[in-house]
C-alpha positions, 0 to 999 in steps of 0.5 A, spaced: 052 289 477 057 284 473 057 280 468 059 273 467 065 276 462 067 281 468 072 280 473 076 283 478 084 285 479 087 289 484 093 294 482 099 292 483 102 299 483 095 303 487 092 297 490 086 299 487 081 295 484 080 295 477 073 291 474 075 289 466 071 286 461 074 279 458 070 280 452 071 287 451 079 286 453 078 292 457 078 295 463 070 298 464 070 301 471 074 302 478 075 303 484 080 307 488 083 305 493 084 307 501 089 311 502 092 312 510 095 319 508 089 322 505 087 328 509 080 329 512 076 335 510 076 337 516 083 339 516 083 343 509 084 350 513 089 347 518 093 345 511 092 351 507 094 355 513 100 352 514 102 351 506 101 359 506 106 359 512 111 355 508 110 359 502 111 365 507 118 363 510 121 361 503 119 367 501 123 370 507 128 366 506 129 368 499 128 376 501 134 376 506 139 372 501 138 377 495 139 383 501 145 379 503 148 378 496 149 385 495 154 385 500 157 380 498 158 382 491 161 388 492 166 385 497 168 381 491 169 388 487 172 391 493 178 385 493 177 384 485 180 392 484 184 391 491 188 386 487 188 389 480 191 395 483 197 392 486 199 387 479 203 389 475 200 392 467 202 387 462 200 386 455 196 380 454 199 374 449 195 372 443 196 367 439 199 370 434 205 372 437 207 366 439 209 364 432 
């Protein structure tokens, strides 16, 4: 049911339609529109299983990086105390000794 003082517009951004009062200078109802990608009910266990195995690979992605890591900062230690190992023992310059 609508009044004389009510009509409708459609959204520009959602393409949902919105019912405004003139009177009131409001919008006083509406209605959703039909979106393409809206997924069915029916298909809720397929989508959260596959999210569930999504979420799972990240995981195990994230586990393999951090296993890895160790090995690759202990390398960098092992090349780090190489190097200093070989350069010579030298006294640091400071600001002060420059004057």
């Amino acid at each position: 049911m609508s009044l004389e003082s009510e009509f409708q517009a459609v959204c520009p951004c959602c393409q949902s339609t919105l019912i405004i009062d003139a009177n009131l200078r409001r919008v006083v109802g509406h209605e959703d529109a039909t979106r393409a990608d809206r997924p069915e009910l029916s298909d809720a266990q397929r989508i959260l299983a596959d999210e569930a195995a999504r979420r799972e690979s990240i995981f195990q992605q994230s586990v393999a990086a951090e296993r890895t890591r160790g090995d690759a900062l202990s390398k960098r230690f092992e090349e780090a105390l190489r190097q200093a190992r070989t350069e010579p023992i030298t006294k640091p310059t400071r600001d002060f000794d420059l004057d």
